[in-house]
Structures are given as C-alpha cells and as structure tokens.
N, C-alpha and C positions, 0 to 999 in steps of 0.2 A: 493435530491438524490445524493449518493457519487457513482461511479464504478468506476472498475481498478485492478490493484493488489491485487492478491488473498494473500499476503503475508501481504498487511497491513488491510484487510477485518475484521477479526478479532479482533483487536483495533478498528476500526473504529464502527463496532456494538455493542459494548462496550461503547463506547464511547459517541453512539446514543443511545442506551440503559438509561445511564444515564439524557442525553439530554432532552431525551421524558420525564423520569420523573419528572424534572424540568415542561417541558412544556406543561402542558396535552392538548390535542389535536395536537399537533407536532408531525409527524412522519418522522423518520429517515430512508428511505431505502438503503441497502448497497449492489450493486452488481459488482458481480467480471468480470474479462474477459481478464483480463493482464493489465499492466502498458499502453502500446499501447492503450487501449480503456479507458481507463481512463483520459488520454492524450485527445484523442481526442473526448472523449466526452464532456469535458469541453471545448474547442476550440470551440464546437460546439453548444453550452448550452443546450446538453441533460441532464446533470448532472452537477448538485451546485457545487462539489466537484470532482476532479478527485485525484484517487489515486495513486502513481507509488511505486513503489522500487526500482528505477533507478534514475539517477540526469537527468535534462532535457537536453534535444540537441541543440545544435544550432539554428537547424531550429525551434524549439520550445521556442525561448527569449518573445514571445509575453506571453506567461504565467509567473506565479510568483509561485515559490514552496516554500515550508513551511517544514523543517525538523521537524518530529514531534516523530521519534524515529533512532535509529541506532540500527542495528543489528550483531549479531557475528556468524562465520561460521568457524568450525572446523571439521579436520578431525578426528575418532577415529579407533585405528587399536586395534583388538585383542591381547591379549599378546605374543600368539603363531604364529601371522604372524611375519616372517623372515625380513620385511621391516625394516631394521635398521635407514633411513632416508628418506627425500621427499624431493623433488626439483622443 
C-alpha cells in the first residue's frame, strides 16, 4: 500500500496500474491524505510506500526518499490584467 500526497497519487496509480499487470495477483493500493500521512505512515508500517511532495525534515532522516519526478509551477495572468510584473 503506498498513501500520502495527493499530488503524486496519480503517478503512483499509474504506476501500479502497470505493476499489477506485470503481476497478476498483485494489488497496488494508493491512498491520498497529504505528504504528513504519507510520512508517517510509512514510519509507522501502515503503508509500503509513503508518498510526499515535500523534501523530508530533519526530524524525519530515519527514512530514505526517492525523487521520482519534479514538478513545475507557474503563474498565468490574463492579458488584460494591469500586472506588469511579480515580486
């Protein structure tokens, strides 16, 4: 079972998706609930896999993260907003 971050769920079902068909009887569950629970689900070995979107903390060195994608975030303004710049 993977949870966590609703942001990499997506890939992650996907990803099991493919999984399973490779493995027939293998099932892949994937549940969301934030980075935070993902975190600490696996700390806790509710879940195989914990997923985040955030780099781990400190207090969290006893786990090992795995970059498995990077994402891009931008802003888009209408033409006709007056915003000539962002700061």
């Amino acid at each position: 079972m993977l949870s966590g971050s609703s942001t990499v769920a997506p890939l992650a079902a996907e990803i099991g998706k493919r999984f399973e068909s490779l493995h027939p009887g293998v099932r892949v569950d994937v549940q969301t609930g934030g980075s935070s629970r993902g975190i600490n689900d696996a700390r806790a070995g509710l879940a195989d896999i914990g997923m985040a979107s955030r780099a781990l903390k400190a207090s969290e060195g006893d786990l090992s993260s795995f970059t498995i994608a990077l994402d891009g975030i931008s802003v888009i303004v209408n033409r006709s907003n007056p915003a000539a710049s962002l700061s």
